[in-house]
C-alpha positions as CSV (number, residue, x, y, z in Angstrom):
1,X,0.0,0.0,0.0
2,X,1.1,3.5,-1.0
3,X,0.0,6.2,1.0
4,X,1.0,10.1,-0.6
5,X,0.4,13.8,0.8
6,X,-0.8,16.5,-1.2
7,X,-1.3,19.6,1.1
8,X,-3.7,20.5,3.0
9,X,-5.5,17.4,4.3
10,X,-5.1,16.3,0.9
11,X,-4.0,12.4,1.6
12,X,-4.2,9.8,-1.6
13,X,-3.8,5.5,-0.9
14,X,-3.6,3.1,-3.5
15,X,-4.2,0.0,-2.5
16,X,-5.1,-3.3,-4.5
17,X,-5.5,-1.6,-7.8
18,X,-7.3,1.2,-6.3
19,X,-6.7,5.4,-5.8
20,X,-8.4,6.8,-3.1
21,X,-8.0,10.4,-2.6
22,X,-9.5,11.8,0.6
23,X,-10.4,15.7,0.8
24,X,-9.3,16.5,-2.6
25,X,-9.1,20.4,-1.8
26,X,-6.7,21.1,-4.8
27,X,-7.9,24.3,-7.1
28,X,-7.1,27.0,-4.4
29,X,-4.8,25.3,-2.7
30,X,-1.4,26.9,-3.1
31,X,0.3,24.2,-1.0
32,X,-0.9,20.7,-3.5
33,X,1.1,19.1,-6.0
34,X,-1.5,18.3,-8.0
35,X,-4.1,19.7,-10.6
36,X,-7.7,18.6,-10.1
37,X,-8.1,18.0,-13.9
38,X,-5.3,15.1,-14.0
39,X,-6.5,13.5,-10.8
40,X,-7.0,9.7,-11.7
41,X,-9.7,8.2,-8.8
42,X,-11.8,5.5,-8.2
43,X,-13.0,6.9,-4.3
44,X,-13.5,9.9,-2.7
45,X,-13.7,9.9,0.8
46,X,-14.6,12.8,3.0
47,X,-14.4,13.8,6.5
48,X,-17.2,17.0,6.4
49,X,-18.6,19.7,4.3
50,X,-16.0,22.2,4.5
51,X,-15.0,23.6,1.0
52,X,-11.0,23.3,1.7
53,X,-11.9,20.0,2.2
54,X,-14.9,18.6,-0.5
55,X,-12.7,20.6,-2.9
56,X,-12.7,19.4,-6.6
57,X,-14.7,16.7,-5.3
58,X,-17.3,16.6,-7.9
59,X,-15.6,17.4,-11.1
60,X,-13.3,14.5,-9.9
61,X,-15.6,12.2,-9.3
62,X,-17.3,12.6,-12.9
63,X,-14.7,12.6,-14.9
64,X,-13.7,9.5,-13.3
65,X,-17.2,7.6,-12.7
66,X,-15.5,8.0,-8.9
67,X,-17.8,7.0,-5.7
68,X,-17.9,9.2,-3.0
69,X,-18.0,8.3,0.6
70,X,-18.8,10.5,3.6
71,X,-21.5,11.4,6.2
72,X,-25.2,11.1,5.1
73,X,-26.0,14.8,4.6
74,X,-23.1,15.7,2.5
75,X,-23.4,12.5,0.7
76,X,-27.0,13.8,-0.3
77,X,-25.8,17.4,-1.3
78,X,-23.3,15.7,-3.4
79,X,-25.6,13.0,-4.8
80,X,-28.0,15.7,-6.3
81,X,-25.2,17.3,-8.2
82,X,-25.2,13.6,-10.2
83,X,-22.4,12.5,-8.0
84,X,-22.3,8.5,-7.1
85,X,-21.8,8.5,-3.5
86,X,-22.6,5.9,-0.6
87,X,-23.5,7.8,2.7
88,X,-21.9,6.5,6.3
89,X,-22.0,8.5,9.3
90,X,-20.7,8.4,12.7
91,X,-19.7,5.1,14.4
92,X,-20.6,3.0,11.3
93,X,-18.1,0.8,9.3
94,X,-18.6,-0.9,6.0
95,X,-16.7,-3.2,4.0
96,X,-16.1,-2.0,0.1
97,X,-14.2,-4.5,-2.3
98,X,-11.1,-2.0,-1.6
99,X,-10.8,-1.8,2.2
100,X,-12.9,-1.3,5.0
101,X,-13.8,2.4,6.4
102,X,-15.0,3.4,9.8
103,X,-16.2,7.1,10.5
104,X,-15.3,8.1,13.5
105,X,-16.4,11.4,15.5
106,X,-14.8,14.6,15.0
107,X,-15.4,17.9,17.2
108,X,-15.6,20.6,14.4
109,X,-18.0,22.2,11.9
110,X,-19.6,20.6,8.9
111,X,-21.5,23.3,5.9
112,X,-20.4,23.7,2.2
113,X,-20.4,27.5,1.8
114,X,-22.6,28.9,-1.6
115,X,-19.9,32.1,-2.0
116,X,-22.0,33.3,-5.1
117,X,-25.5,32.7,-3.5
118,X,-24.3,33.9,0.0
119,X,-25.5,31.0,1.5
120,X,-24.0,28.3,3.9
121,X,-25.9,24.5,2.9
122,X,-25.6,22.4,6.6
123,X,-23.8,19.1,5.7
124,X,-24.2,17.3,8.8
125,X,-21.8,16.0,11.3
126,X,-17.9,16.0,11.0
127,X,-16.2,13.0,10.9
128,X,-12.6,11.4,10.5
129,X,-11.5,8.2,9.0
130,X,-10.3,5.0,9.5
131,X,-9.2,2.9,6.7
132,X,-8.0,-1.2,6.7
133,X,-6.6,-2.4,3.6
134,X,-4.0,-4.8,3.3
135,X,-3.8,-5.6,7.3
136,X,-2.9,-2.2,7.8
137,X,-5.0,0.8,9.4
138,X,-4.9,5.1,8.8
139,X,-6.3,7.3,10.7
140,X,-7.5,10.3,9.1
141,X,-8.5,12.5,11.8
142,X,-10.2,15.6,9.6
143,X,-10.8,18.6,11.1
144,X,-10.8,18.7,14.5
145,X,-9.9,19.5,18.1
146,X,-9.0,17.4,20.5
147,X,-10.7,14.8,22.4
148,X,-10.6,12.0,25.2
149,X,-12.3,9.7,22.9
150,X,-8.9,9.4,20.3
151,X,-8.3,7.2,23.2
152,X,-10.7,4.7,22.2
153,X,-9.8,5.1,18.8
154,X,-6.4,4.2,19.6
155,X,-7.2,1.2,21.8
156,X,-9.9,-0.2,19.6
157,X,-7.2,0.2,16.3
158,X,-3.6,-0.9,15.7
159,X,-3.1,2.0,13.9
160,X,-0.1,2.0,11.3
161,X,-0.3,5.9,10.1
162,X,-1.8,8.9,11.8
163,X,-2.7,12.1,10.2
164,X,-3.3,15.1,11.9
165,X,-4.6,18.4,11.9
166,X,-1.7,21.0,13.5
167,X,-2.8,24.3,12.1
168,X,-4.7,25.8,15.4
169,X,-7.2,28.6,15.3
170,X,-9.7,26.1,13.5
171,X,-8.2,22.8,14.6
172,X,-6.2,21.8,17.1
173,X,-2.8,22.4,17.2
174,X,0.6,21.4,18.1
175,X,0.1,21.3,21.5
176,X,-2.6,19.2,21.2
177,X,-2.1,17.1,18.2
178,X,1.5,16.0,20.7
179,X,-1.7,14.6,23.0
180,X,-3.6,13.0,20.6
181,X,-0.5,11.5,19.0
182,X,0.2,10.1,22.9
183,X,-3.3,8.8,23.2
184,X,-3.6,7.2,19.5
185,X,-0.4,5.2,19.5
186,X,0.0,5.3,16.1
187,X,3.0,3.7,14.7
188,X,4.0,6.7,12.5
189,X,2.1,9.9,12.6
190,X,2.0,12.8,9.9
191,X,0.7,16.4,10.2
192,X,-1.7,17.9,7.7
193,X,-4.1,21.2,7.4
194,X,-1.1,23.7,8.1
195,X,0.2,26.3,6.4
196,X,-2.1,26.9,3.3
197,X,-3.4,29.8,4.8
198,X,-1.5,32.8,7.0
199,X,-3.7,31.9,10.0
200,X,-2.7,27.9,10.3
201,X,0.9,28.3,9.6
202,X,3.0,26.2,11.9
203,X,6.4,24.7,11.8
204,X,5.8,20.8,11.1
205,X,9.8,20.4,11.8
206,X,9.4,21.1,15.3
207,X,6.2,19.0,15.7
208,X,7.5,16.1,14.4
209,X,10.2,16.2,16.9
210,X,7.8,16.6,19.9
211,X,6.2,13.0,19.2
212,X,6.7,10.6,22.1
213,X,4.9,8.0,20.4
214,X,5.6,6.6,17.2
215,X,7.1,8.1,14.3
216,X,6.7,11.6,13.6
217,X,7.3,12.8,10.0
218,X,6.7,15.2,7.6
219,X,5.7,14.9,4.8
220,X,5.7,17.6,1.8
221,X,3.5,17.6,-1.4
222,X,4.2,14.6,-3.4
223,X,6.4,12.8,-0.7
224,X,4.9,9.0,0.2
225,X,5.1,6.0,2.6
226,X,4.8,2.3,1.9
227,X,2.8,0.7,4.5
């Protein structure tokens, strides 16, 4: 399995002959590698509603026949723009033919904001993500602050990889992300959702170091682990 970073919360895995891209946030995004218009997908998975993170979700998902899996209302916002998506939500797990995912809760906001309508469409509630494929397990955390529950999540789940969110001011960050890195024990742990805006810059260098448990490493746009 193949697991790549492309800014943002931007986080692709091909596994068994299959691309999964999760949070595709990539026109706008001054931080990605990539260019929504050469994206090759099969899934889509997203944590919430958030536009840096459903992205170029729907022009990738058609010109690629691409299902899209995330929480029930934003899977039914998306469905009605002629998307094919399967809708999950919180605590539910179900097994596709390329890997099992598991939402898990998130403590964060969830709307897809109409700039040119003014107009903010609620998309239900945040989620992250985990994903077993292969024998192996990510955690993709989403958007959130932190919470006693990663616990759990790191109890219930031998995780292999860990992404998450460092920024601050609408996350959590460093401080905290060192916590739930203790409490998730993931083998190696990567931070995302930094620096592609002035007000969630942070210096992943210095996180990195900071982890007591596991791996910390950064990863830049492009860079990838083999699980």
């Amino acid at each position: 399995m193949k697991v790549s970073f492309h800014g943002h919360s931007v986080v692709k895995i091909e596994t068994n002959g299959t691309t999964i891209i999760i949070d595709p946030f990539i026109t706008g995004n001054g931080t990605s590698d990539l260019k929504a218009d050469e994206v090759k997908a099969d899934v889509i998975l997203l944590t919430h509603g958030h536009n840096d993170h459903v992205g170029d979700t729907v022009d990738i998902a058609k010109a690629n026949d691409a299902l899209v899996v995330a929480p029930f209302e934003l899977a039914t916002y998306l469905g009605w723009q002629g998307v094919n998506t399967h809708p999950m939500h919180i605590g539910g797990a179900h097994e596709f033919d390329f890997g099992t995912v598991k939402l898990t809760q998130a403590f964060h906001g969830s709307s897809y904001t109409e700039e040119e309508n003014q107009k903010i469409v609620y998309t239900g509630m945040p989620a992250g993500i985990v994903f077993k494929a292969e024998g192996k397990t990510i955690y993709h955390a989403g958007d959130t602050a932190l919470f006693s529950d990663m616990k759990l999540i790191g109890g219930q789940h031998d995780l292999n990889l860990a992404f998450l969110p460092i920024g601050d001011n609408f996350t959590m960050g460093p401080e905290d992300a060192l916590i739930a890195a203790k409490w998730l024990e993931a083998e190696r742990v990567v931070p995302i959702h930094y620096n592609t805006f002035p007000v969630i810059e942070q210096d992943a260098s210095a996180f990195v170091k900071k982890v007591s448990k596991g791996e910390g490493i950064v990863l830049h746009a492009g860079d990838d682990l083999t699980l």
